[in-house]
C-alpha positions as CSV (number, residue, x, y, z in Angstrom):
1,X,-53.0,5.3,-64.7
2,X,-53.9,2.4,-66.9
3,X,-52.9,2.7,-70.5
4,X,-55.6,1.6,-72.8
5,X,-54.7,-1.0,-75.7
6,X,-56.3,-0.2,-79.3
7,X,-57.5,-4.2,-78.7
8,X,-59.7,-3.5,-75.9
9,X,-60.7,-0.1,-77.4
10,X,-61.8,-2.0,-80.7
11,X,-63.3,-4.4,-79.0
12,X,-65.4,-2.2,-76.7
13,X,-66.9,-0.6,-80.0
14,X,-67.1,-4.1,-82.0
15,X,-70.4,-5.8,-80.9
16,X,-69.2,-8.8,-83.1
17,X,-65.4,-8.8,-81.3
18,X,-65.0,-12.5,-78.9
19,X,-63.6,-9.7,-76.2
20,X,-66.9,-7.0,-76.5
21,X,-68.5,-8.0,-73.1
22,X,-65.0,-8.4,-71.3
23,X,-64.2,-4.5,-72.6
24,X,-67.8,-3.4,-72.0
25,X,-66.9,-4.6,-68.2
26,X,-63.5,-3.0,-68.3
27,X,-65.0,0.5,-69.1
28,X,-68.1,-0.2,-66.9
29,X,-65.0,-1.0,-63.8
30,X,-62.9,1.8,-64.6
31,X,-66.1,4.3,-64.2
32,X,-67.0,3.4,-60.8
33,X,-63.7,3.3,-59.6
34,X,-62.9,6.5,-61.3
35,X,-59.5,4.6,-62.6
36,X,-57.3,7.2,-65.0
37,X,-57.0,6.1,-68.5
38,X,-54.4,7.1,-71.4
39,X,-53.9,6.2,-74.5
40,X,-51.2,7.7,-76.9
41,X,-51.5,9.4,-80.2
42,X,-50.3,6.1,-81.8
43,X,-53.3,3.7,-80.2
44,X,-55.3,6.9,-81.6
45,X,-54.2,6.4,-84.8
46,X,-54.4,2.4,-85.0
47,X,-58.6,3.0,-84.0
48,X,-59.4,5.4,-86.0
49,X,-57.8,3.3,-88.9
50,X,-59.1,-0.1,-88.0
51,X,-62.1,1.3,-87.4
52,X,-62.5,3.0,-90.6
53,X,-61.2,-0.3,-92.9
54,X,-63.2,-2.7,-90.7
55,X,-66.6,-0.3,-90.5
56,X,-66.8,3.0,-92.0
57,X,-66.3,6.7,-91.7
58,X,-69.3,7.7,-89.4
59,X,-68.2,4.7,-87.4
60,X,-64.6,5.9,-86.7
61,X,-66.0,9.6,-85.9
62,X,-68.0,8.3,-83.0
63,X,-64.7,6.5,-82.1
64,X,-63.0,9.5,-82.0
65,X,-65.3,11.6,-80.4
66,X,-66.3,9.4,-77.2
67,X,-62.3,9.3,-77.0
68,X,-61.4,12.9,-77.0
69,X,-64.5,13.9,-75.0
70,X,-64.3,10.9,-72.5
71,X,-63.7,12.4,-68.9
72,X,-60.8,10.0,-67.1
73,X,-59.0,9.7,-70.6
74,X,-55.6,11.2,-71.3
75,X,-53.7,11.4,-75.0
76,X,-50.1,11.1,-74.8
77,X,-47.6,12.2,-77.8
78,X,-44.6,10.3,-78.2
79,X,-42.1,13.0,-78.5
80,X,-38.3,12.3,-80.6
81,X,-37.3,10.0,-77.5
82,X,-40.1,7.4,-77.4
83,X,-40.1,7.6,-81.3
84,X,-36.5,6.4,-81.1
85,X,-36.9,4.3,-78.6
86,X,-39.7,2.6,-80.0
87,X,-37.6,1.8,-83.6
88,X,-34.8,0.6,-81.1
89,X,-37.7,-1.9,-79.1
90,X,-39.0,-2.7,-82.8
91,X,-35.3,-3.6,-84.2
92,X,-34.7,-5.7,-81.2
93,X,-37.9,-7.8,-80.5
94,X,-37.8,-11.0,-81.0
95,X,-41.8,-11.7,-81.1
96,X,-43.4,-9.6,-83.9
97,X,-45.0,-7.0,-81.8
98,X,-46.6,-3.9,-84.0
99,X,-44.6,-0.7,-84.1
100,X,-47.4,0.8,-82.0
101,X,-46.9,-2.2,-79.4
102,X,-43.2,-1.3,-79.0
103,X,-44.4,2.3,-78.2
104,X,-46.5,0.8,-75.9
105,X,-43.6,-0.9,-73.6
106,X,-41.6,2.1,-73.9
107,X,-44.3,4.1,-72.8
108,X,-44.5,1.7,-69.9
109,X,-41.3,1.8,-68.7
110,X,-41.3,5.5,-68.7
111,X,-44.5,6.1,-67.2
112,X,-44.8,3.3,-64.8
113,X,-48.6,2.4,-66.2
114,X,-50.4,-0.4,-65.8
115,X,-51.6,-1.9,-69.5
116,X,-55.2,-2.8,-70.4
117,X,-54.9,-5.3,-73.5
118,X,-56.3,-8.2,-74.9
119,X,-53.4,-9.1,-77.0
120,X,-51.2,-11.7,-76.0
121,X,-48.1,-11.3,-77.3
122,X,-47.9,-8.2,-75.6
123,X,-48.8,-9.3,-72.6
124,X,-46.4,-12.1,-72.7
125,X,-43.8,-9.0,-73.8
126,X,-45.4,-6.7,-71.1
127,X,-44.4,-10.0,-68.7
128,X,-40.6,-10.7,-69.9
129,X,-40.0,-6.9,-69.4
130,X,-41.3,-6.3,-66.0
131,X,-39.2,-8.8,-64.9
């Protein structure tokens, strides 16, 4: 299962984003191969936000919609353990990760998913971890 970013999510609905043909490929790759995606109710959150500061309502709606009605896509909650563990990833980072992109490596390590980003501190993060 490959855990989708919020960048490559943005980025696949931002025309004007320097990574929109890379996610339009992504998406377009993970439909023929009929890859599982997740995201969790965190990435959710950071769209639907972005997307509404950075366009506008109507904009974030159609977000939202092609998310929860898109076939191979699974939302994840992050329950009172990966909330903790996240604060405890957050406290101890060393590299200014996002709250959200701490939930994100503990929702690696416990799920064993691969990560679909475009952000490179969390790569490099996503890197120093699976080590």
């Amino acid at each position: 299962m490959i855990l989708l970013d919020s960048s490559v999510i943005l980025a696949f609905f931002n025309e004007e984003d320097m990574f929109h043909a890379k996610a339009i490929q992504l998406f377009k790759s993970y439909e023929k191969e009929q890859k599982s995606l997740a995201i969790s109710d965190y990435i959710l959150n950071e769209c639907l936000t972005v997307m509404l500061r950075k366009r506008n309502l109507k904009e974030s709606k159609r977000m939202l919609d092609f998310l929860l009605n898109y076939r191979n896509l699974e939302l994840f909650h992050l329950d009172a353990d990966g909330f903790m563990s996240s604060i405890d990833e957050f406290k101890n980072q060393e590299d200014h990760l996002s709250f959200i992109d701490c939930s994100i490596l503990w929702m690696l390590k416990k799920n064993r998913f691969e990560v679909a980003t475009f952000d490179k501190n969390l790569l490099k993060e996503i890197k120093k971890s699976s080590k």
